[in-house]
C-alpha positions in Angstrom: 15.5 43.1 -18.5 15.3 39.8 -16.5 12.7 40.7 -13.4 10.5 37.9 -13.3 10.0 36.9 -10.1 6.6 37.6 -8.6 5.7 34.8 -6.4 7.2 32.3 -4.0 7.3 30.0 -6.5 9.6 32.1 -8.4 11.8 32.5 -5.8 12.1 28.3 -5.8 12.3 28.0 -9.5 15.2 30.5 -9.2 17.0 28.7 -6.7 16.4 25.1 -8.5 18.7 26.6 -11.4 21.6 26.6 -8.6 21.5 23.0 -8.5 22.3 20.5 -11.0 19.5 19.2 -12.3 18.0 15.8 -10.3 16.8 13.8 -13.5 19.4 13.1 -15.7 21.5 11.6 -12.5 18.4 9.8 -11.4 17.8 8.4 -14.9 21.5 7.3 -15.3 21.5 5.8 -11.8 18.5 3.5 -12.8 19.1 3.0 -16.4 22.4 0.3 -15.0 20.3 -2.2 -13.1 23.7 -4.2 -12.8 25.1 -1.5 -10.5 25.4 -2.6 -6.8 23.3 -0.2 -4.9 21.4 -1.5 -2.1 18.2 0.4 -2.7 17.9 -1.7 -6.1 16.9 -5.0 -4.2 13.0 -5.7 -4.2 12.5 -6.2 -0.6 10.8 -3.4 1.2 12.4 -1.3 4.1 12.4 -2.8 7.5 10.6 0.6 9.4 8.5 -0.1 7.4 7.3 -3.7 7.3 7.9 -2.8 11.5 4.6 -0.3 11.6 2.9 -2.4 10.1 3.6 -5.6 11.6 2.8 -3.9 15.0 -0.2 -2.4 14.1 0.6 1.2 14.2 -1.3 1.9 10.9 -3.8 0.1 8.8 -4.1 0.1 4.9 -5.5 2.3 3.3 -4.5 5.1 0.6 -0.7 5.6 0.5 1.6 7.8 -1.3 5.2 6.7 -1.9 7.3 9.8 -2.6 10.7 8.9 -4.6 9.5 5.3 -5.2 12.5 4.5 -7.6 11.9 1.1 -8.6 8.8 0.9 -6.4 10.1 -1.9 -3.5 8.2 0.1 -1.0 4.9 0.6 -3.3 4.6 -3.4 -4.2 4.7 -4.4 -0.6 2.1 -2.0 0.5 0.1 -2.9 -2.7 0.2 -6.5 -1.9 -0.9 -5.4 1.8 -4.4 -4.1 0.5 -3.3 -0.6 0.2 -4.3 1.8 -2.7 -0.9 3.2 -3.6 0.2 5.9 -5.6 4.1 6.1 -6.5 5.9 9.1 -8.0 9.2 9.4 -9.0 10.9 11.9 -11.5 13.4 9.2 -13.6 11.4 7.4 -16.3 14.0 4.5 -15.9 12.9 4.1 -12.5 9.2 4.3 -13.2 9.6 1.4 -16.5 11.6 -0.7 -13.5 9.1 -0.7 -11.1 5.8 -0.7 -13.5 8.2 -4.1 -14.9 8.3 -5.3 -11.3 4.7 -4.7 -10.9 3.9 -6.9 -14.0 6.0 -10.0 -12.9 4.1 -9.6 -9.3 0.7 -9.7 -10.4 -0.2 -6.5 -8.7 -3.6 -4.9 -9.5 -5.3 -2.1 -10.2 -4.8 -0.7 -6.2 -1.1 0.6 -7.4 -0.4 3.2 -9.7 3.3 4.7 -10.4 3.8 8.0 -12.0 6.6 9.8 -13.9 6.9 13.1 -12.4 8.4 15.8 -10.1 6.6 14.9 -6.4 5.9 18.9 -6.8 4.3 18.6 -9.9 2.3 15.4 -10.0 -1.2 15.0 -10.9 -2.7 12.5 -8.2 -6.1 10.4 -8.0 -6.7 11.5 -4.9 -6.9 14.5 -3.0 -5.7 13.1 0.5 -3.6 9.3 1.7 -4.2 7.9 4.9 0.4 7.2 4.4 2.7 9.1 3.1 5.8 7.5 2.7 9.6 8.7 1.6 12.6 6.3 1.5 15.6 8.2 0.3 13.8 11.5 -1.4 13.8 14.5 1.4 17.5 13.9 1.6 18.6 14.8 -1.9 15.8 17.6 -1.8 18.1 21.3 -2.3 17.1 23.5 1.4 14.5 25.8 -0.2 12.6 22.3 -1.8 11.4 21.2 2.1 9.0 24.6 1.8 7.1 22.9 -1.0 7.5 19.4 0.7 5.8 20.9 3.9 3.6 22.2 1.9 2.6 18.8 -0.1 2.1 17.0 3.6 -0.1 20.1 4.1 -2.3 19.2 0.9 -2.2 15.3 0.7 -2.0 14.3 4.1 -5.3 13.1 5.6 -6.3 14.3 9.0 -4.6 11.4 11.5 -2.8 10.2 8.8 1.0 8.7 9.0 3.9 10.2 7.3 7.1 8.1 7.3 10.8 9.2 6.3 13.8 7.6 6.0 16.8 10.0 5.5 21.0 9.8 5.8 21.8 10.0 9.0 24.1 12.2 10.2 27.2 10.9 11.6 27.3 8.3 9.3 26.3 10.1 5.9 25.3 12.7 3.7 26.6 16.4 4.0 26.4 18.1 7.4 27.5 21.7 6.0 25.0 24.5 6.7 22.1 25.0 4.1 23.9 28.7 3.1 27.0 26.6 2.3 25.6 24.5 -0.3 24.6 27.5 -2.2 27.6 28.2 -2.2 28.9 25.3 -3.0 26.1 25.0 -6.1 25.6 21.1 -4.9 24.3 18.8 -2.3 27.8 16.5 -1.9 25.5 13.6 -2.8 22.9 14.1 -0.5 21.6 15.7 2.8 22.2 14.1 6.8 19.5 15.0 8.9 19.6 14.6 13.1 16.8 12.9 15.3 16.3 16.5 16.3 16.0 18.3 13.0 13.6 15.8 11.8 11.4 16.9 14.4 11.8 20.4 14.3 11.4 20.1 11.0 7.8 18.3 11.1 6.8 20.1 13.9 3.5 20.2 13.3 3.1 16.4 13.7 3.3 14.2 16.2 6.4 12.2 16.4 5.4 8.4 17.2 8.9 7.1 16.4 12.5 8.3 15.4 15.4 5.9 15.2 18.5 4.4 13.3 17.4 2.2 10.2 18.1 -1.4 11.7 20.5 -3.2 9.0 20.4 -6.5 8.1 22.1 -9.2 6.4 22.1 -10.1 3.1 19.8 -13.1 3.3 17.4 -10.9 5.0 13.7 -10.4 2.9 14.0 -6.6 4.6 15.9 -3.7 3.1 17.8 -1.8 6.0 21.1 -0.2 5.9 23.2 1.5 8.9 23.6 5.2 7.5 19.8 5.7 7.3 17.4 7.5 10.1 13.8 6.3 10.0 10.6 8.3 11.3 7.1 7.8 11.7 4.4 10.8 12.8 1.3 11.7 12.9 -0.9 14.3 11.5 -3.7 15.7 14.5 -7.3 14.0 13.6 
């Protein structure tokens, strides 16, 4: 006999095992620093340095979900923010703590090795939460636990920021009973302006638009197949 499931959580452990699993491809993906994937270059994502630069939030705690290896978590470090970064490959993690050392950042930024589900965190709320590239390679049933982690971490008027694949321009547009089906994500998820929202409908969207790409020479990571949001959780 095999009948195991008694919670919710068994229902999403279940439906994991559907999936390949996400660390061995993250690990590989890191573990070739030489490969030519934009995300690798340490310069921190134009939304990004855009909020800040106009003011729209101020540092404070902030919690990089997916950090890989950890551009967006040494700028906001260096910014004065007390940063957390979590991500599941331990190539990624030795990367960025690497990248940390040769910056001279303090004790204000901490990365951890482990499922953004699963992590054991210093604090119990961040003023940001912020997610370059993770949502989009989450399976469907995954965004119930991410809700849920913006539920728990998420401090009253906080920010959350997300940048996803666009759709349009790329990441798989079938619907979610397809790729359970299909046993796979086609490399990752596009999301509309629209289903962001109505997906974080219980925030306040202050900004949704098209990542703003730049050239090569440019100190600002921004690519043309990426969305970009910023809300806000009620005071």
């Amino acid at each position: 006999m095999n009948r195991t499931i008694r919670t919710t959580e068994d229902v999403l452990a279940l439906l994991d095992g559907l999936f390949p699993p996400a660390e061995p491809f993250w690990d590989g993906c890191y573990a070739n620093r030489a490969a030519d994937r934009p995300f690798f270059a340490p310069k921190p994502d134009e939304n990004l340095v855009s909020y800040l630069d106009r003011g729209l939030f101020s540092p404070g705690r902030a919690l990089d979900l997916g950090c890989g290896p950890g551009r967006n978590a040494l700028h906001l470090a260096s910014l004065g923010f007390d940063v957390d970064a979590v991500d599941l490959s331990p190539a990624a993690i030795a990367w960025a703590e690497e990248r940390s050392h040769e910056a001279g950042t303090g004790a204000n930024l901490r990365f951890h090795r482990a499922s953004i589900f699963e992590v054991e965190l210093p604090h119990d709320r961040y003023d940001l939460v912020y997610d370059s590239g993770c949502l989009h390679h989450l399976p469907p049933h995954r965004r119930i636990s991410y809700l849920a982690l913006l539920d728990r971490v998420l401090a009253p008027g906080g920010h959350f920021a997300v940048a996803a694949f666009a759709a349009g321009a790329m990441g798989s547009e079938r619907p979610d009973e397809d790729l359970y089906r299909l046993g796979g994500l086609e490399g990752g998820l596009a999301y509309s302006p629209d289903e962001l929202r109505a997906l974080f409908a219980d925030f306040t969207p202050l900004e949704v638009r098209p990542m703003t790409p730049q050239q090569s020479g440019s100190p600002l990571f921004g690519v043309p197949f990426l969305l970009t949001a910023l809300f806000q959780r009620a005071g």
